[in-house]
PDB file of N, CA, C, O and CB in Angstrom:
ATOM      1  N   UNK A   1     167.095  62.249 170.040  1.00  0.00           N
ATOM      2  CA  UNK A   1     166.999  62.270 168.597  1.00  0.00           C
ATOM      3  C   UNK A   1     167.867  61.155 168.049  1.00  0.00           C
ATOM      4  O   UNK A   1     169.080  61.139 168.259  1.00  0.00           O
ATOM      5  CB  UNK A   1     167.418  63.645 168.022  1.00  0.00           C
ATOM      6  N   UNK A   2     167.078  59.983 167.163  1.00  0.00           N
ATOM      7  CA  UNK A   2     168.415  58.870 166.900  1.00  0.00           C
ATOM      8  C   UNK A   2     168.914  59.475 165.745  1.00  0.00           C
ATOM      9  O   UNK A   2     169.817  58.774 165.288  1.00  0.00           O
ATOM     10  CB  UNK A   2     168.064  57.087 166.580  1.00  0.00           C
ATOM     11  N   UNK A   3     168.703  60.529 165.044  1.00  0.00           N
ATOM     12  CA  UNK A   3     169.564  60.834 163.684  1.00  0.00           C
ATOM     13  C   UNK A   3     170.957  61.130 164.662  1.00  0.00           C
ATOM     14  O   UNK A   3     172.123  60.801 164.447  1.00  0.00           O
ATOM     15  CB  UNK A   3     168.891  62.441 162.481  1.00  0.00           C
ATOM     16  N   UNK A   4     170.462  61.757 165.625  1.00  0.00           N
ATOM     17  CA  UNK A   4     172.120  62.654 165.957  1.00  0.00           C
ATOM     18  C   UNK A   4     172.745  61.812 166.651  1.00  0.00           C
ATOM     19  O   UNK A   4     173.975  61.863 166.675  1.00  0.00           O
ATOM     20  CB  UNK A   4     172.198  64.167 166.911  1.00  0.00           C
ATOM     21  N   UNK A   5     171.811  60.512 167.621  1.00  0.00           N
ATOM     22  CA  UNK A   5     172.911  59.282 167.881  1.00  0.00           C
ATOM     23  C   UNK A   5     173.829  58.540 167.150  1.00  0.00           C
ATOM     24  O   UNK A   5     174.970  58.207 167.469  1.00  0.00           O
ATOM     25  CB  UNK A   5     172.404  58.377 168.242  1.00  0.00           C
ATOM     26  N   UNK A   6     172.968  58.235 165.753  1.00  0.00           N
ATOM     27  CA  UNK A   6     173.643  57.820 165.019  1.00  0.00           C
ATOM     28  C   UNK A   6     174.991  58.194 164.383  1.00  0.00           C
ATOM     29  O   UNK A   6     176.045  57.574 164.251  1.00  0.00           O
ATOM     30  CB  UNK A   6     172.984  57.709 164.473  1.00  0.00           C
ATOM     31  N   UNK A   7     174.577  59.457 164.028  1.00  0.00           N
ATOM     32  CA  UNK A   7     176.072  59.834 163.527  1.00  0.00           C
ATOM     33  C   UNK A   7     176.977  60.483 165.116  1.00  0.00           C
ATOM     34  O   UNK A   7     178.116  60.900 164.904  1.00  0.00           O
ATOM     35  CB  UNK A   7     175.892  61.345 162.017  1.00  0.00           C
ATOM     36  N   UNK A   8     176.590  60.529 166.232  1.00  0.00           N
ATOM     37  CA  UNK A   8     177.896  60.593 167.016  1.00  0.00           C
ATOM     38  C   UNK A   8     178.551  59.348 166.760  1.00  0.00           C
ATOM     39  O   UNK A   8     179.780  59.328 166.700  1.00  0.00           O
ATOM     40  CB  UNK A   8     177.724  60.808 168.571  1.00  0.00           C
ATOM     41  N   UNK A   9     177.659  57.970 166.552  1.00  0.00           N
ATOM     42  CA  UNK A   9     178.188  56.450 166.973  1.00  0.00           C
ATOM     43  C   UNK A   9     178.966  56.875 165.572  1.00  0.00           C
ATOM     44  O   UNK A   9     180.098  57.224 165.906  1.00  0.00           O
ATOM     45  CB  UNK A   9     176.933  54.733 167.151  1.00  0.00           C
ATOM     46  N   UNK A  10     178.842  56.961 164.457  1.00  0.00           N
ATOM     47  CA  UNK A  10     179.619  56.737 163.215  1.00  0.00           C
ATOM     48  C   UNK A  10     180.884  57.854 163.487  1.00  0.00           C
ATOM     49  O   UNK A  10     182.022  57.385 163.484  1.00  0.00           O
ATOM     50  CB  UNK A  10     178.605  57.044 161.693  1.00  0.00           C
ATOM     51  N   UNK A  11     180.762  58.913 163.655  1.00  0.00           N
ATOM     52  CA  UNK A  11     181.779  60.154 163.779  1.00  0.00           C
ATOM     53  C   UNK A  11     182.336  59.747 164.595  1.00  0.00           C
ATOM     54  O   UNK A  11     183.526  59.593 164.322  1.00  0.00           O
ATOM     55  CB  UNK A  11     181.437  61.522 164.051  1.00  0.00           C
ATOM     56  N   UNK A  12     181.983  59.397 165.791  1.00  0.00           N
ATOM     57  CA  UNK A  12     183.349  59.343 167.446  1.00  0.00           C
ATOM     58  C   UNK A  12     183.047  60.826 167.458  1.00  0.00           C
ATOM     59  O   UNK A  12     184.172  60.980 167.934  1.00  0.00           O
ATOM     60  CB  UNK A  12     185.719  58.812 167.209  1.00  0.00           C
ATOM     61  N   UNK A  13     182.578  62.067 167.378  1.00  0.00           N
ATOM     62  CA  UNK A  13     182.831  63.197 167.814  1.00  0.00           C
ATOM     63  C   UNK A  13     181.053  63.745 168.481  1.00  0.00           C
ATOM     64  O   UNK A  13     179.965  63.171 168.521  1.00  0.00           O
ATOM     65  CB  UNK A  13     183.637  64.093 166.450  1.00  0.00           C
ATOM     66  N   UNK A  14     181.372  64.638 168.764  1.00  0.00           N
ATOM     67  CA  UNK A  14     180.425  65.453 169.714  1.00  0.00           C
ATOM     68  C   UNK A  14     179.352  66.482 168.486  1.00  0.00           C
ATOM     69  O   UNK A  14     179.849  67.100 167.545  1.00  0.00           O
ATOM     70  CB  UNK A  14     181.620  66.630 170.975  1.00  0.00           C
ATOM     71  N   UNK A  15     178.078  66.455 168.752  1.00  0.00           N
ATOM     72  CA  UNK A  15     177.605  67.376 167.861  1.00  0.00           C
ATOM     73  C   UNK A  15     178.288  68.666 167.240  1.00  0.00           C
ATOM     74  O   UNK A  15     178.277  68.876 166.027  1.00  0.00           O
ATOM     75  CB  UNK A  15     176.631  67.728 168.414  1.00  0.00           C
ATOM     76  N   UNK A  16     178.846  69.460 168.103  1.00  0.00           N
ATOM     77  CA  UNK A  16     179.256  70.707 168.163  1.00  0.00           C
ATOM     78  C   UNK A  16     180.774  70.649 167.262  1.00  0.00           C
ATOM     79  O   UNK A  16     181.432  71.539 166.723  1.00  0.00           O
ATOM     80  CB  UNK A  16     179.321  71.178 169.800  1.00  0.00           C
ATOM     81  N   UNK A  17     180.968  69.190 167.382  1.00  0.00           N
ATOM     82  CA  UNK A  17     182.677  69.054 166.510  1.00  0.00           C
ATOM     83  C   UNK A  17     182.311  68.546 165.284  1.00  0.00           C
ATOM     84  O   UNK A  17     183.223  67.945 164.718  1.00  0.00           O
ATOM     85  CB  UNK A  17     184.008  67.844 167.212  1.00  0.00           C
ATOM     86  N   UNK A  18     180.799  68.622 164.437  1.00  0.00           N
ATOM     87  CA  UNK A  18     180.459  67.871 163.263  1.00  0.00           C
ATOM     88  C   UNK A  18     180.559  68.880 162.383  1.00  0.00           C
ATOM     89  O   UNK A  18     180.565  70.068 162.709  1.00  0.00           O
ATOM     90  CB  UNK A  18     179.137  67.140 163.230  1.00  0.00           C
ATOM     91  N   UNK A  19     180.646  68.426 161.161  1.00  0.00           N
ATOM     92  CA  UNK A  19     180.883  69.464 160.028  1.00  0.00           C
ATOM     93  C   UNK A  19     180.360  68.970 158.872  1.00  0.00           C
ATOM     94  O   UNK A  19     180.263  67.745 158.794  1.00  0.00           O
ATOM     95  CB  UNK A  19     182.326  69.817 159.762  1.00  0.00           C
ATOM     96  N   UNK A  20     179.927  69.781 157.765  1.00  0.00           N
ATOM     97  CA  UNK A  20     179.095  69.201 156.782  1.00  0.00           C
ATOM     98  C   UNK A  20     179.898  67.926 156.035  1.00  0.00           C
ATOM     99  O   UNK A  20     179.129  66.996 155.789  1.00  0.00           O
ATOM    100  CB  UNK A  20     178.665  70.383 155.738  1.00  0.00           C
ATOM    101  N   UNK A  21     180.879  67.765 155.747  1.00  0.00           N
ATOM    102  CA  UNK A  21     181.694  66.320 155.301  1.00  0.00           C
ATOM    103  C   UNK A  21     180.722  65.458 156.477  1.00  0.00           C
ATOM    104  O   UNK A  21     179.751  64.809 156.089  1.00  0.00           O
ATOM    105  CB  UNK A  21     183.896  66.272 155.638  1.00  0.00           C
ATOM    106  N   UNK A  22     181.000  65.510 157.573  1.00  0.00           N
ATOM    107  CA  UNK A  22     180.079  64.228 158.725  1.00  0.00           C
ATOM    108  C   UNK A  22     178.607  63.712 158.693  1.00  0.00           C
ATOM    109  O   UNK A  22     178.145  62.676 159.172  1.00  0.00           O
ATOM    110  CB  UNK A  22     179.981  64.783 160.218  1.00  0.00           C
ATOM    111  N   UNK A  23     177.996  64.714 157.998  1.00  0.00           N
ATOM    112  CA  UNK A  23     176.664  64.824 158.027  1.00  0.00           C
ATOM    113  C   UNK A  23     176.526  63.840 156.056  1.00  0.00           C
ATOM    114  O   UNK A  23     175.927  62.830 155.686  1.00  0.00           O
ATOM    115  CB  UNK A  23     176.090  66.951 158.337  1.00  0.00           C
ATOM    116  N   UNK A  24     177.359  64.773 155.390  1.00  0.00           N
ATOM    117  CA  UNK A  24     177.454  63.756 153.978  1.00  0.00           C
ATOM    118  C   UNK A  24     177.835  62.191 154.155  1.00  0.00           C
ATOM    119  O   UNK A  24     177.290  61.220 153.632  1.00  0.00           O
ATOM    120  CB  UNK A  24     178.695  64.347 152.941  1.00  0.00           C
ATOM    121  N   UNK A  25     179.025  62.240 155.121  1.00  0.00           N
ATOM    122  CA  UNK A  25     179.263  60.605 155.310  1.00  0.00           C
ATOM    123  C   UNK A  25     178.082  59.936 156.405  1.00  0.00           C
ATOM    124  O   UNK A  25     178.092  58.705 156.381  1.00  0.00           O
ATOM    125  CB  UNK A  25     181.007  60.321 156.043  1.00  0.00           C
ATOM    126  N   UNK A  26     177.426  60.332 157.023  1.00  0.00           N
ATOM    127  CA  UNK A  26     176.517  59.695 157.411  1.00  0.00           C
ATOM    128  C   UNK A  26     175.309  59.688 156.732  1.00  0.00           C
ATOM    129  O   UNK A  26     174.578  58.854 157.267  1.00  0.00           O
ATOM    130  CB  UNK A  26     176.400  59.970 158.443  1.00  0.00           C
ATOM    131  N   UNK A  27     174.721  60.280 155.721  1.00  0.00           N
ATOM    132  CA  UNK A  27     173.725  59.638 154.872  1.00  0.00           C
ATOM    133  C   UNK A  27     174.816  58.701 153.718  1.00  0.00           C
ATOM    134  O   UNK A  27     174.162  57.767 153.254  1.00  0.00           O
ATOM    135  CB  UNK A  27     172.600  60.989 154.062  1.00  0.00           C
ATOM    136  N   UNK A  28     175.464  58.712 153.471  1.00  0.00           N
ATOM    137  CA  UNK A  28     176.537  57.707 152.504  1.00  0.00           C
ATOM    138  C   UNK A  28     176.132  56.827 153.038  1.00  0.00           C
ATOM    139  O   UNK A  28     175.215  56.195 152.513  1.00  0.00           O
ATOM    140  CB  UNK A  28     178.173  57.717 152.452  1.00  0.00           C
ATOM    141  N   UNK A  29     176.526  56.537 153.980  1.00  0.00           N
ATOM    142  CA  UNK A  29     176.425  55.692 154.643  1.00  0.00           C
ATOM    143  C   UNK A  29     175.069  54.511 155.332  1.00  0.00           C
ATOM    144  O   UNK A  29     174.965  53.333 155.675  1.00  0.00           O
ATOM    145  CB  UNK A  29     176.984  56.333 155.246  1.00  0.00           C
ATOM    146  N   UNK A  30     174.306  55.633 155.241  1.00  0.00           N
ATOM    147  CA  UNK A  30     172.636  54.961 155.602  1.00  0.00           C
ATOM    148  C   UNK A  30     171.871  54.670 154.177  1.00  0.00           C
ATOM    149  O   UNK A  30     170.749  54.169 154.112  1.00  0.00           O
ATOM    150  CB  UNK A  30     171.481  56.284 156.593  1.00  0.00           C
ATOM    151  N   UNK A  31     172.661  55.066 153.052  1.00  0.00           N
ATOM    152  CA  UNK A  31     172.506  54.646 151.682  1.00  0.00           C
ATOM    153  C   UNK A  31     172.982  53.947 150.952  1.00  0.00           C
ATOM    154  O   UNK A  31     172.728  53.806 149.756  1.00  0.00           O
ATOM    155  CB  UNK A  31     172.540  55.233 151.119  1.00  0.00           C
ATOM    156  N   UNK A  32     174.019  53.228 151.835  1.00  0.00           N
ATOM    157  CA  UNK A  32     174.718  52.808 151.294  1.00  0.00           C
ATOM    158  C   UNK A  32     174.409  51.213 150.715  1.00  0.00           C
ATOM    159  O   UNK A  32     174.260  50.362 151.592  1.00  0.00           O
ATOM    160  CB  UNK A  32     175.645  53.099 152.025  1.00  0.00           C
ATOM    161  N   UNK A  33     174.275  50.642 148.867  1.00  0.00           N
ATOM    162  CA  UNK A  33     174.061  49.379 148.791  1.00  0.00           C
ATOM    163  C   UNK A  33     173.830  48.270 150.093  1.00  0.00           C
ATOM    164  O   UNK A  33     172.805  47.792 150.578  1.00  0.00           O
ATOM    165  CB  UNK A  33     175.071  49.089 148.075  1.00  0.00           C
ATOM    166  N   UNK A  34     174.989  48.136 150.350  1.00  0.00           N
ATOM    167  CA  UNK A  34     175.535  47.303 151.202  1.00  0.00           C
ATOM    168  C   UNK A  34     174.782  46.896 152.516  1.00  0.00           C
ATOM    169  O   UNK A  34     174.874  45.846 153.152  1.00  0.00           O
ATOM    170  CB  UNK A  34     176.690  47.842 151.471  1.00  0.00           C
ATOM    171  N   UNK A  35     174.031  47.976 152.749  1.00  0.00           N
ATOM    172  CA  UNK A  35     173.381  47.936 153.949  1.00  0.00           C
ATOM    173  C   UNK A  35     171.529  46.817 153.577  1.00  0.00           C
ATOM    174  O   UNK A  35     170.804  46.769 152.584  1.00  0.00           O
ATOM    175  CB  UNK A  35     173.223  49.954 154.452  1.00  0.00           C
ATOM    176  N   UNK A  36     171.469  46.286 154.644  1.00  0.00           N
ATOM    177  CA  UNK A  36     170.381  45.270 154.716  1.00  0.00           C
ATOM    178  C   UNK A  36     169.068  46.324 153.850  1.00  0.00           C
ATOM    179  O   UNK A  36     168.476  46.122 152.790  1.00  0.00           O
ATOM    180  CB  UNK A  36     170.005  44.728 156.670  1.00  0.00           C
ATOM    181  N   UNK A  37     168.994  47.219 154.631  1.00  0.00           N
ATOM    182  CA  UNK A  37     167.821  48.065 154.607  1.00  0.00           C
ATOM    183  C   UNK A  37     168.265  49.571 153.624  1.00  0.00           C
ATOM    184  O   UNK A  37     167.173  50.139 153.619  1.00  0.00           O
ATOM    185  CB  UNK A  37     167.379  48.409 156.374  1.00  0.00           C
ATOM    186  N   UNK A  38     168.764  50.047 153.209  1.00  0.00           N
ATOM    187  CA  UNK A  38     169.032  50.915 152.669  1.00  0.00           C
ATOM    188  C   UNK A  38     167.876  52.157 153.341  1.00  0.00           C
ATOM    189  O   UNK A  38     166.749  51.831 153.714  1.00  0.00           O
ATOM    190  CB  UNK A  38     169.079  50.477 151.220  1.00  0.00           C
ATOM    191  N   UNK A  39     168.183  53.007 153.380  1.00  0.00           N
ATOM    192  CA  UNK A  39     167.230  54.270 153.752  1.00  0.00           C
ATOM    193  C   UNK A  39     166.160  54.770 152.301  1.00  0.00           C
ATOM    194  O   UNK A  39     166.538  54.348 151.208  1.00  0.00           O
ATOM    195  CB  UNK A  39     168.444  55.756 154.240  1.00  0.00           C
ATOM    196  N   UNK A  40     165.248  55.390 152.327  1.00  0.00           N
ATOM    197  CA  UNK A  40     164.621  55.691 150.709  1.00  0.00           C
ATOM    198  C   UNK A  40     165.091  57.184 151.191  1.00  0.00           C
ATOM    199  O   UNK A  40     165.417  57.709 152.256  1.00  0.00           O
ATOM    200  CB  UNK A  40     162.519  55.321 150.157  1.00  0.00           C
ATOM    201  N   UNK A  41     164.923  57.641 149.605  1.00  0.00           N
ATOM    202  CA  UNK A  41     165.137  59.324 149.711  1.00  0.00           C
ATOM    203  C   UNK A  41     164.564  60.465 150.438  1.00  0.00           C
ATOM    204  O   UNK A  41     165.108  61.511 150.791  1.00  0.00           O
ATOM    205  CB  UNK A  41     164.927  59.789 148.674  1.00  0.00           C
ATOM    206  N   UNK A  42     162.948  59.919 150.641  1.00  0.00           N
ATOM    207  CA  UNK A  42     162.214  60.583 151.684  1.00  0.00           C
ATOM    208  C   UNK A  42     162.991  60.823 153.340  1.00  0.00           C
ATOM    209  O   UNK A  42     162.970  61.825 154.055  1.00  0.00           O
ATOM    210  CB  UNK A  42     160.883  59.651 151.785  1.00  0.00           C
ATOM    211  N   UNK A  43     163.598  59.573 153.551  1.00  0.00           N
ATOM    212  CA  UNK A  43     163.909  59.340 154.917  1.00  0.00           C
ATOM    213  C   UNK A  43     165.590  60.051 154.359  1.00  0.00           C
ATOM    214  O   UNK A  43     165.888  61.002 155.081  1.00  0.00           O
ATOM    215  CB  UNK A  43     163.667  57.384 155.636  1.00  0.00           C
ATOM    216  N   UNK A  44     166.147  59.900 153.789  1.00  0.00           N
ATOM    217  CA  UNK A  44     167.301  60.855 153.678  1.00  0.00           C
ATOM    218  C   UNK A  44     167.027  62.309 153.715  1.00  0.00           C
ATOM    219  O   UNK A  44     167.754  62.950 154.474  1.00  0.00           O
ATOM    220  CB  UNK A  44     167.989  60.619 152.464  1.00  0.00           C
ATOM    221  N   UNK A  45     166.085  62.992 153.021  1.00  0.00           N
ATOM    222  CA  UNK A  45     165.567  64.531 153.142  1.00  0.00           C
ATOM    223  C   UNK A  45     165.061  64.636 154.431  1.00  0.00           C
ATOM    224  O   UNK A  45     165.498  65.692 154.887  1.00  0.00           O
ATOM    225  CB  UNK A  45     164.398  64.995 152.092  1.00  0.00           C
ATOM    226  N   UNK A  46     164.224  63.965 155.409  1.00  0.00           N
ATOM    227  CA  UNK A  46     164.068  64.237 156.818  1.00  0.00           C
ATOM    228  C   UNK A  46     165.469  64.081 157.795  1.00  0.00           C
ATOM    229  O   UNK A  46     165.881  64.823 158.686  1.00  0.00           O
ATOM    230  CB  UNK A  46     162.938  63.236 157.299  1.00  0.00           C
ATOM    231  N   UNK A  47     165.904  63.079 157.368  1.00  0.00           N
ATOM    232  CA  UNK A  47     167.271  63.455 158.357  1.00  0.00           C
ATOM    233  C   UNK A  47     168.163  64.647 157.933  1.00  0.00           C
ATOM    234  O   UNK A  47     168.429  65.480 158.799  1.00  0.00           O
ATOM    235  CB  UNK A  47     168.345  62.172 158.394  1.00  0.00           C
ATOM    236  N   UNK A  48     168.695  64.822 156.564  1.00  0.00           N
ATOM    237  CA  UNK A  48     169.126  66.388 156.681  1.00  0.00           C
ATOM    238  C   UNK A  48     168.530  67.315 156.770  1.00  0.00           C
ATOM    239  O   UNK A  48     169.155  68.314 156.413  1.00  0.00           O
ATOM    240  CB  UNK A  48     169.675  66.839 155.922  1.00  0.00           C
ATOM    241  N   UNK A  49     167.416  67.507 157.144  1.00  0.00           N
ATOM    242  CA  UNK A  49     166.622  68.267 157.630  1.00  0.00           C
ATOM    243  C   UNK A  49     166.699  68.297 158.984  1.00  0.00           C
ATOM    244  O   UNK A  49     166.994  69.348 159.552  1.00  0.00           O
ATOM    245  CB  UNK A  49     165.538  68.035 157.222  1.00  0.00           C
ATOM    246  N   UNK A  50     166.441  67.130 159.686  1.00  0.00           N
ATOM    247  CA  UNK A  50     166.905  67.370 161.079  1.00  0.00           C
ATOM    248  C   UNK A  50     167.770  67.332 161.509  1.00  0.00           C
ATOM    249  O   UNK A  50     167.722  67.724 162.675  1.00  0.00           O
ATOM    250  CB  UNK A  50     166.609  66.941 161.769  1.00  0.00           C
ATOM    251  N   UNK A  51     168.921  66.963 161.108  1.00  0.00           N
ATOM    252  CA  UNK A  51     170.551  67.479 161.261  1.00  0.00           C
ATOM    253  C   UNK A  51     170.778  69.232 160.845  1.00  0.00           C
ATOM    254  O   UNK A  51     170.979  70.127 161.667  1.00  0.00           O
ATOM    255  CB  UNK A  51     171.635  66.409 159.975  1.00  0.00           C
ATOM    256  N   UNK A  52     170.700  69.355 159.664  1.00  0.00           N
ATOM    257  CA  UNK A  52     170.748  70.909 159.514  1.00  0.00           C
ATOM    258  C   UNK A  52     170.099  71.597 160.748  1.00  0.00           C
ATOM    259  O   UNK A  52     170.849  72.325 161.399  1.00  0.00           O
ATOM    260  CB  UNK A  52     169.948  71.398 158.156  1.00  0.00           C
ATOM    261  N   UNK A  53     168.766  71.464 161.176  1.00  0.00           N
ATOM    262  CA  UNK A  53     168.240  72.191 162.177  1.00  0.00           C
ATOM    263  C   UNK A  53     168.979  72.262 163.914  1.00  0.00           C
ATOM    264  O   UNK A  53     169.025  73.123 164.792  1.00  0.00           O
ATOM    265  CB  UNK A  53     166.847  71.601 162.142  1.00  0.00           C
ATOM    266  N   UNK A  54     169.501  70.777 163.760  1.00  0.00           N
ATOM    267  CA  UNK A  54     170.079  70.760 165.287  1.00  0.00           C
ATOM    268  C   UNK A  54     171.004  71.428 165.409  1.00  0.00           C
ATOM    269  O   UNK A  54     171.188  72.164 166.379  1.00  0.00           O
ATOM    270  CB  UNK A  54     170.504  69.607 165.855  1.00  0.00           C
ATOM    271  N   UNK A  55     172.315  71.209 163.753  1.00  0.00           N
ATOM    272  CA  UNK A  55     173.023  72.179 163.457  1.00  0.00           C
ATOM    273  C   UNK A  55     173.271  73.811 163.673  1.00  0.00           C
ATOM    274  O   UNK A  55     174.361  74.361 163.835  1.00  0.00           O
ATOM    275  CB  UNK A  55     172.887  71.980 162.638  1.00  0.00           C
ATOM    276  N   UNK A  56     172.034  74.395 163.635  1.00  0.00           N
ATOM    277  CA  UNK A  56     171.502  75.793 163.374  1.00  0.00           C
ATOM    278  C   UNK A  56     170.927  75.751 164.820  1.00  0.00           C
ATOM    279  O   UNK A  56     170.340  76.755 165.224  1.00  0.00           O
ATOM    280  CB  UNK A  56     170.340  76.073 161.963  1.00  0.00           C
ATOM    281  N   UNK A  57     171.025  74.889 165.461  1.00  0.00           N
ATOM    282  CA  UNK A  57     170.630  75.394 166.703  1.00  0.00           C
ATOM    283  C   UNK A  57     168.798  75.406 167.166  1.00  0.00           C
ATOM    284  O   UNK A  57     168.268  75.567 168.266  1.00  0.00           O
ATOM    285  CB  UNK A  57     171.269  76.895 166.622  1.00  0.00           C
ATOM    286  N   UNK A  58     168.137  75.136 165.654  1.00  0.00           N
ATOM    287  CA  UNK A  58     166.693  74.636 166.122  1.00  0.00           C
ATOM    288  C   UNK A  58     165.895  73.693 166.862  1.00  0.00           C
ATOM    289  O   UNK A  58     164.724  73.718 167.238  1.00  0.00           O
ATOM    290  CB  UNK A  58     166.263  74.457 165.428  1.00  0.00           C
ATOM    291  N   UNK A  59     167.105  72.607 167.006  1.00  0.00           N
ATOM    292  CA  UNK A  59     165.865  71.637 167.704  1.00  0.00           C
ATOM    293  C   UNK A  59     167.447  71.313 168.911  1.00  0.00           C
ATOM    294  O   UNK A  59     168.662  71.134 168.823  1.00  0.00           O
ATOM    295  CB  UNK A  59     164.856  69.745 166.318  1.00  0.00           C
ATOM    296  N   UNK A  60     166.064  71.431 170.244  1.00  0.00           N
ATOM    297  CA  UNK A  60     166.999  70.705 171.357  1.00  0.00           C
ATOM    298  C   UNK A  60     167.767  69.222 171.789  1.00  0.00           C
ATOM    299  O   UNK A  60     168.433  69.149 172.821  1.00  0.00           O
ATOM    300  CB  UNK A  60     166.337  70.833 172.239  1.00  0.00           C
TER     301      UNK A  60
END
């Protein structure tokens, strides 16, 4: 799953050590101006969507 690569590479921590602040700073972050490509809002609602779920233990 690259959502959850991504934010291990941004966090330094392990899925299981993430917490909702990690999950906020990593869409900040994929939204952020600054970035070449900015993410659109669609693609921000699918990644907390699939973060929440890996979160909760839904997706392997």
């Amino acid at each position: 799953m690259a959502s959850a690569r991504r934010l291990v590479d941004i966090t330094n921590q392990y899925p299981w050590e993430w917490g909702p602040a990690d999950g906020e700073a990593f869409i900040a972050h994929l939204r952020s101006p600054n970035r070449e490509r900015p993410i659109t809002m669609s693609t921000r609602r699918a990644y907390e969507t699939t973060l929440a779920l890996r979160l909760a233990g839904g997706v392997p």
